[in-house]
C-alpha positions in Angstrom: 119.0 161.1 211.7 120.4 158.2 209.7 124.0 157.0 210.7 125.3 156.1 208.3 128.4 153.4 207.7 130.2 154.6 204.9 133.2 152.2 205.6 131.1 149.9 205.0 128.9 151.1 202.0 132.4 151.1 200.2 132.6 147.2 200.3 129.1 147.5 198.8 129.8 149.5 196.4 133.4 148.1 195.3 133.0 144.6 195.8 133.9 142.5 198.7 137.3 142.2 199.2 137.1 138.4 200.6 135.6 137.5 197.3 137.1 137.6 193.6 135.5 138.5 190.2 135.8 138.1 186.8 134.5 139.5 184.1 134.5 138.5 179.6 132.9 140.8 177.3 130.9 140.0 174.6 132.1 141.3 171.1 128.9 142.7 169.2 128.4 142.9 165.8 126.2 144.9 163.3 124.1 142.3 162.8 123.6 141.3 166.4 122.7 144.9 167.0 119.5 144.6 164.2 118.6 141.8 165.0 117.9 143.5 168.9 116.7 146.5 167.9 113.7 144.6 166.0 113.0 143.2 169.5 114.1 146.0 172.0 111.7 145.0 174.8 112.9 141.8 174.9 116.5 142.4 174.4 116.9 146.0 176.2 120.0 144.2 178.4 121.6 143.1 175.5 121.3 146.7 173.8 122.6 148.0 177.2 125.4 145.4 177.0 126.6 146.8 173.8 126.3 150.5 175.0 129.0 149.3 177.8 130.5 147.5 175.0 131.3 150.3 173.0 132.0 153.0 175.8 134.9 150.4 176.5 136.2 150.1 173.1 134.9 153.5 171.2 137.1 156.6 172.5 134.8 159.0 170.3 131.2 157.1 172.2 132.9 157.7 175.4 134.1 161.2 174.8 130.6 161.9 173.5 128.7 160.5 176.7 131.4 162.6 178.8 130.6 165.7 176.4 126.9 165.7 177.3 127.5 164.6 181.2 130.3 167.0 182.1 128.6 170.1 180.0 126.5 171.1 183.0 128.2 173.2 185.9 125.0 172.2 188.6 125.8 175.6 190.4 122.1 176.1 192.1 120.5 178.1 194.6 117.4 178.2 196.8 114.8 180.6 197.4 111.9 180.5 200.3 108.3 180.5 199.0 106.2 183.3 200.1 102.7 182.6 201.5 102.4 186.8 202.3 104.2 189.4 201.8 105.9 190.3 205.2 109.1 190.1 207.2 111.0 186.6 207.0 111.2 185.1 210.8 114.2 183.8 212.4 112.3 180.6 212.2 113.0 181.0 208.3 116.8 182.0 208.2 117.3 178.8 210.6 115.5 176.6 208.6 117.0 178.4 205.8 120.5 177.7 206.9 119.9 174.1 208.0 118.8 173.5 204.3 121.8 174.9 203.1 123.9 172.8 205.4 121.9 169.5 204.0 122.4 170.2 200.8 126.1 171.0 200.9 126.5 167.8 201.8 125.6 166.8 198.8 128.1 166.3 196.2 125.8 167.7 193.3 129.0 168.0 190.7 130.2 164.3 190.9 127.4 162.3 191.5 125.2 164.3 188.8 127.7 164.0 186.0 127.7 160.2 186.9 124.0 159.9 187.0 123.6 161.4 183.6 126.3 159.5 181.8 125.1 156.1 183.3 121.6 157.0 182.0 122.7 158.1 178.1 124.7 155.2 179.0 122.2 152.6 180.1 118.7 154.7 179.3 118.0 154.9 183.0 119.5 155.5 186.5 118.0 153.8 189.5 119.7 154.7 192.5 119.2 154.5 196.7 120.1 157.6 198.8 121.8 157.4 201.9 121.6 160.5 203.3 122.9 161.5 207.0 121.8 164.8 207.1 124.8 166.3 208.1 126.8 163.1 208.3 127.3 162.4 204.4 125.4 162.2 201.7 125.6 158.6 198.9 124.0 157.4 196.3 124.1 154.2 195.5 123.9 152.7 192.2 121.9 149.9 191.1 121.4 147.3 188.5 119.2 148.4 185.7 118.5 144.6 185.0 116.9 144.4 188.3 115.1 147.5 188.1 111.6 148.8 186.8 109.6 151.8 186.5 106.3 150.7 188.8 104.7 154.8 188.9 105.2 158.7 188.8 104.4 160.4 191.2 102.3 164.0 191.5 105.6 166.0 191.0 106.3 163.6 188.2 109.2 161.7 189.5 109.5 157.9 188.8 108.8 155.5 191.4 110.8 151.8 190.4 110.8 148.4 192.3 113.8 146.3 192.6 114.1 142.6 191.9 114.4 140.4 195.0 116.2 137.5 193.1 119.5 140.2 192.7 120.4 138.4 196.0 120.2 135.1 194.8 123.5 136.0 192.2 126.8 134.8 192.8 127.5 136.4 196.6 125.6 138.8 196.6 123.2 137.8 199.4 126.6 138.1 201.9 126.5 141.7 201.6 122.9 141.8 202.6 123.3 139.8 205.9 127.3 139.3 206.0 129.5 136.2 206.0 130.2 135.7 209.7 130.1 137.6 213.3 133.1 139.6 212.5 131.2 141.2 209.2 127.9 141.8 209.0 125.3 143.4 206.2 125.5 146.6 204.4 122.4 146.8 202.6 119.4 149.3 203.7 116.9 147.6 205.8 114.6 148.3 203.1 116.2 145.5 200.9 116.4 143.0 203.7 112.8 143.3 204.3 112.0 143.2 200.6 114.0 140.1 200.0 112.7 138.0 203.4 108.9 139.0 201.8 109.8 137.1 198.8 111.6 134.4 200.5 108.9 133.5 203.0 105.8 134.7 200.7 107.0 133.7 197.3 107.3 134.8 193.4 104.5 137.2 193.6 106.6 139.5 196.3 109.5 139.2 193.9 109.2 143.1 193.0 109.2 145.4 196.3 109.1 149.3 195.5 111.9 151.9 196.7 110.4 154.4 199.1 110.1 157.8 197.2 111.9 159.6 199.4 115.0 157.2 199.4 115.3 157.0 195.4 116.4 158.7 192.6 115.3 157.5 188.6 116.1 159.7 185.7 115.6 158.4 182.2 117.0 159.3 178.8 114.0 159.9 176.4 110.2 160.0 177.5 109.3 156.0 177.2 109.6 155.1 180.8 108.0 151.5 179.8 111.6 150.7 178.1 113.7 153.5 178.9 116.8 152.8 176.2 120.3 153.6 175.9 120.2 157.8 174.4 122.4 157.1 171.2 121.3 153.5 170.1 120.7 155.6 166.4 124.3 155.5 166.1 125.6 152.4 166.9 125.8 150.7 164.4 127.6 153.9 162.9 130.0 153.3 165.6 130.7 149.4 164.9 131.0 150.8 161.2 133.7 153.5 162.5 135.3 151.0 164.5 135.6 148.1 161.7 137.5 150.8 159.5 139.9 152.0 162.0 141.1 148.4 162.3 140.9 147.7 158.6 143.0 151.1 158.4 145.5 150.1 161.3 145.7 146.2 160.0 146.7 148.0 156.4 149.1 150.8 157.5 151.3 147.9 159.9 151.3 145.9 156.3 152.9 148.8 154.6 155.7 148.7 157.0 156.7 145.0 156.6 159.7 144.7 153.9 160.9 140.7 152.7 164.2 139.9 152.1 165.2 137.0 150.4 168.7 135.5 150.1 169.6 133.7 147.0 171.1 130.2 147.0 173.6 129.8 144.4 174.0 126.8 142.0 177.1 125.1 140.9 178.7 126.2 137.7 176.9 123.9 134.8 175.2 122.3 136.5 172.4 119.9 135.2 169.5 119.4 137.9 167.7 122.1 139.6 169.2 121.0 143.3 172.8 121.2 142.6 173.8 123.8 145.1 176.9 125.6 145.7 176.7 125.7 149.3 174.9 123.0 151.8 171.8 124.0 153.4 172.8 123.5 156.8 174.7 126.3 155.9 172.1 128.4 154.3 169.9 127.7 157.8 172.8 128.7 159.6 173.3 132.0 157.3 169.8 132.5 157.6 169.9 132.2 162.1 172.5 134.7 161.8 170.6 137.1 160.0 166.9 137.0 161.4 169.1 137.9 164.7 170.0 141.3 163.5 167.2 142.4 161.0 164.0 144.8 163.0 160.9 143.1 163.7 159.0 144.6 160.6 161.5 142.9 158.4 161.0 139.4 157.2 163.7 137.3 155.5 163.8 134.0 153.3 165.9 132.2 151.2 165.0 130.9 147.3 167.1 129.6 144.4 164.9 131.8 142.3 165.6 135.4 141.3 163.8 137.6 144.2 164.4 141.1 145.1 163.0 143.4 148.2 159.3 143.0 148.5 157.6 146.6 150.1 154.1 146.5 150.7 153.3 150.2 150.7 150.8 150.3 147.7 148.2 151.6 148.4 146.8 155.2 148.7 147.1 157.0 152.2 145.7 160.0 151.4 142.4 157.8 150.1 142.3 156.0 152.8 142.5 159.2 155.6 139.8 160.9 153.6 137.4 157.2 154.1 138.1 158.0 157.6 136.9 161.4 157.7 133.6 160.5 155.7 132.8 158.1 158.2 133.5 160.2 161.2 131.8 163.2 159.5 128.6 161.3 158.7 128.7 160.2 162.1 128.4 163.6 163.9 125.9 164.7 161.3 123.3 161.8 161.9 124.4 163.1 165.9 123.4 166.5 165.2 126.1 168.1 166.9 129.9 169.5 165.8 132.6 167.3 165.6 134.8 169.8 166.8 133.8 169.4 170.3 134.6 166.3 170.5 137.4 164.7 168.0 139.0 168.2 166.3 138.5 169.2 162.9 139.1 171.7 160.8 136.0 174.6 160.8 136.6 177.8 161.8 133.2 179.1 161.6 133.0 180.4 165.5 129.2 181.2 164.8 128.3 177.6 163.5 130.6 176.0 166.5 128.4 178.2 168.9 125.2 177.4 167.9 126.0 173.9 167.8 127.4 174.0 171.5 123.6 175.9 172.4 122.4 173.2 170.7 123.9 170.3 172.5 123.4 172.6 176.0 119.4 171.9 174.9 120.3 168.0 175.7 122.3 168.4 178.8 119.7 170.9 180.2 117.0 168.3 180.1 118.4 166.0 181.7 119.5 168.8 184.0 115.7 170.0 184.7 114.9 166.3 185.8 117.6 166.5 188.3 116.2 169.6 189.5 112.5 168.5 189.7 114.2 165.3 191.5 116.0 167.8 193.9 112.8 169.7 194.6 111.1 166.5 195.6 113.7 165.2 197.9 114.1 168.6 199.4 110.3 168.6 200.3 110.2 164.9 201.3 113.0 165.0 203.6 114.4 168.4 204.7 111.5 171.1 204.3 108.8 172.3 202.1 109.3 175.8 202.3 111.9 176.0 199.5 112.3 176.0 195.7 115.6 174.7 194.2 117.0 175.6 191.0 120.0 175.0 188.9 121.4 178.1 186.8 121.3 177.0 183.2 124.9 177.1 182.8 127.9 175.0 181.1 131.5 175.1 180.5 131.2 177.3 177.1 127.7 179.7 178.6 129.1 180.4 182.1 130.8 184.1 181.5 127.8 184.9 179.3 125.4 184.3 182.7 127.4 185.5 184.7 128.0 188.9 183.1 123.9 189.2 182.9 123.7 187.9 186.6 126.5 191.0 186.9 124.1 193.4 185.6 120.9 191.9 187.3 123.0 192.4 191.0 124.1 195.7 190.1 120.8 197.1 189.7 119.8 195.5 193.2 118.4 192.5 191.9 118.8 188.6 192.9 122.7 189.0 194.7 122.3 185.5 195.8 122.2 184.2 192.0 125.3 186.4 190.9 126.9 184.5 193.7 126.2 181.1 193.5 126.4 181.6 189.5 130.3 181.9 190.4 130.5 178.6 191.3 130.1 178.9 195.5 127.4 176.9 196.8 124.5 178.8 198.9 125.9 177.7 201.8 129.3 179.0 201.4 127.7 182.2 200.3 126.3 182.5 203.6 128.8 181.9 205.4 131.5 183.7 203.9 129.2 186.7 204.0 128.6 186.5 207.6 131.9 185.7 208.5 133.4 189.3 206.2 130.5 191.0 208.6 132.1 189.8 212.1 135.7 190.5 210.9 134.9 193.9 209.4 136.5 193.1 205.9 133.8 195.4 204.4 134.3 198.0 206.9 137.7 199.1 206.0 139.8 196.3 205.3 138.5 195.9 201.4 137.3 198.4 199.3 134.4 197.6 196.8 135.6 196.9 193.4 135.7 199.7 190.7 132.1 199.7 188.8 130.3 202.2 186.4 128.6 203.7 189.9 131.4 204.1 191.6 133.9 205.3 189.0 133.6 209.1 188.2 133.6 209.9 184.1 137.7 210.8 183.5 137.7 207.1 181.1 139.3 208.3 178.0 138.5 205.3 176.7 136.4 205.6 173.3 134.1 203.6 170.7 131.8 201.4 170.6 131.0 198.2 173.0 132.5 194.9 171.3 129.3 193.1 169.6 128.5 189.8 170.4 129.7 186.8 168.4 126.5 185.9 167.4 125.9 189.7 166.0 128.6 189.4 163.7 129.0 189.4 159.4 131.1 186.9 158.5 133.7 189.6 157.3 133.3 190.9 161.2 134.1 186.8 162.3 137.4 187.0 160.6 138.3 190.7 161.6 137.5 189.7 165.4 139.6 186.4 164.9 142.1 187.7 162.9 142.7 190.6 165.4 143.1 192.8 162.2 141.9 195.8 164.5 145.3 195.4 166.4 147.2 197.8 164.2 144.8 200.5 163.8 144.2 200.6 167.2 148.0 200.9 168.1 148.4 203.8 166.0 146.1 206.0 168.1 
């Protein structure tokens, strides 16, 4: 068993607090972005640069990378594979349960949702696992910069190296050895020995893989060669979205500003143009006195000519909200998915919204099943090779719709375990809530099973049909059901 020292994995992972950083952001424009994307190879950190760059400064790219990485609910379970039909051993449930144990420890709904955003993100995840079987469970995240995709293996998961000259950067290299006999190194081993090889061996050891069984890589797309950011077909849609917001938000504050001008009056027949009636020290001092009192959106002047108010507000709002709306629209539709989901609108078609949503579910799923052939692998690399591991396809919008089926599937006698872990408990807990209910008695006596078809005996009054399914329904049936126009007529029964 690893120990692990997670106090220490923190400074690691959050920068050292002894040191200090700073960071500047590039701003990208469309015409940096072509000019890239006619050289991706050579410019896939700059393309990843702008990906950061616009999760920082576009709220609809960051609500759409959140969309696809918080979709899935990674509720999984386990099953033993069978070499014969037979008995399961005690041997079994024991290693069944320490499984179990392992893999609660690993915190499937955080780190999964971050692994999948940094890949749309970045095009790739490269992580090392410290696992302490029992003791915690961490992955850490690493550079993609130093990063690259060196094999597959038989299962098909990616095998990378890192770059030995990441601990040549700024101060990085005290965090592989420490700074002084009071600290001392929080990198793996593994890294010190790769970066001593290059040190003492030279520029041919510069690359040292990541054991299998210690790493995790999962790509967007299928080009493992030059795995790329998942939306880089939009972006330059997004720069366009973002230019005229600010165009928008530079003309709407212009709208507000009004201009006051204060008249200087002239002397009664008077023959030159300068011939004032008052001095213009007093004018200024006029002039102080009012900028003092008027709000910040009003300016002020003073003129001998004839001026009057000045507004600003000339140009069409309406136009301009609808320029918006174009630009947003056509940028969901080159997306593929509703724009509901994400920044509102105005649909009510239930039927389109939900085949949309199975839609986007088909994205999140794949990245989804390469998490679970990753999980697999570990599982057999590290804990046991008796098991398969499997996420339930579910989300946030499909999760009653399995469970009700998972319902139905239990209730006939068939695969408990799934109905369970489908409600969100992981196998473990399952287990041990079920064992613990058996020791107590609950089932004995203390609760009775629910109510179910089964159980119930046939005194429901209740009539008509079963409700049909959303997707079952006429368009005239869409508005009844939303319209609750059934309300009345059933009242009045």
């Amino acid at each position: 068993m690893r120990q692990l020292k997670f106090e220490k994995l923190k400074e690691l992972l959050l920068g050292s607090a002894k040191g200090t950083k700073s960071k500047t952001f590039t701003q990208y424009t469309k015409e940096q972005i072509k000019k890239y994307l006619q050289n991706p190879y050579a410019n896939i950190q700059n393309i990843r640069n702008v990906s950061m760059f616009l999760e920082r400064n576009s709220m609809i790219y960051k609500k759409i990378i959140d969309y696809y990485s918080k979709m899935p609910l990674f509720d999984y379970n386990i099953t033993y594979k069978i070499d014969k039909i037979g008995s399961i051993k005690s041997s079994v449930m024991n290693e069944y349960i320490q499984v179990l144990k392992n893999l609660q420890e690993i915190p499937m709904k955080k780190e999964f949702s971050k692994i999948i955003a940094t890949a749309l993100r970045d095009g790739a995840f490269y992580g090392f696992i410290y696992d302490g079987e029992g003791d915690g469970f961490l992955i850490q995240s690493l550079d993609p910069a130093y990063c690259k995709i060196t094999a597959q293996s038989s299962s098909g998961e990616y095998i990378y190296a890192f770059d030995a000259t990441f601990f040549d950067k700024g101060n990085n290299k005290e965090y592989l050895y420490g700074t002084g006999e009071d600290t001392e190194g929080v990198w793996d081993d593994i890294f010190i020995d790769g970066y001593e090889t290059y040190k003492n061996q030279g520029i041919d050891y510069r690359w040292f893989e990541i054991p299998i069984e210690r790493s995790i890589c999962i790509i967007s797309g299928n080009d493992p060669d030059m795995p790329l950011p998942y939306f880089l077909p939009i972006f330059i849609s997004l720069l366009d979205l973002l230019d005229l917001e600010q165009i928008l938000a530079s003309k709407a504050e212009l709208e507000n500003y009004v201009l006051l001008v204060s008249k200087i009056p002239l002397l009664q027949g008077a023959n030159t143009p300068d011939e004032f009636a008052v001095s213009l020290e007093i004018v200024q001092a006029m002039q102080n006195l009012i900028d003092e009192v008027v709000p910040s959106l009003v300016g002020t002047a003073y003129s001998p000519c004839e001026l009057d108010v000045v507004h600003f507000d000339q140009s069409n709002k309406a136009e301009d909200t609808n320029k918006l709306a174009e630009s947003m629209h056509n940028l969901f539709s080159n997306l593929g998915m509703s724009e509901l989901v994400v920044s509102g609108g105005s649909s009510t078609n239930s039927v389109g919204l939900k085949h949309s949503i199975q839609n986007d579910e088909s994205i999140a799923f794949s990245f989804m099943e390469a998490l679970e052939s990753w999980m697999n692998s570990y599982i057999e690399l590290n804990y046991s090779d008796k098991f398969i591991f499997y996420f339930h396809r579910t989300t946030y919008f499909s999760q009653e719709t399995f469970v009700n089926q998972r319902k139905d599937a239990a209730t006939l006698g068939l695969a408990g375990m799934d109905y369970a872990t489908a409600l969100g408990q992981t196998p473990y807990v399952v287990m041990c809530n079920t064992f613990l209910e058996q020791a107590i008695g609950i089932k004995d006596g203390l609760w009775k099973p629910l109510s179910t078809s089964y159980t119930e005996s046939g005194n429901d009054k209740s009539s008509g049909a079963p409700q049909k399914d959303e997707g079952d329904l006429s368009p005239e049936g869409i508005k009844t059901k939303e319209g609750d126009k059934n309300a009345g007529t059933k009242a009045s029964k």
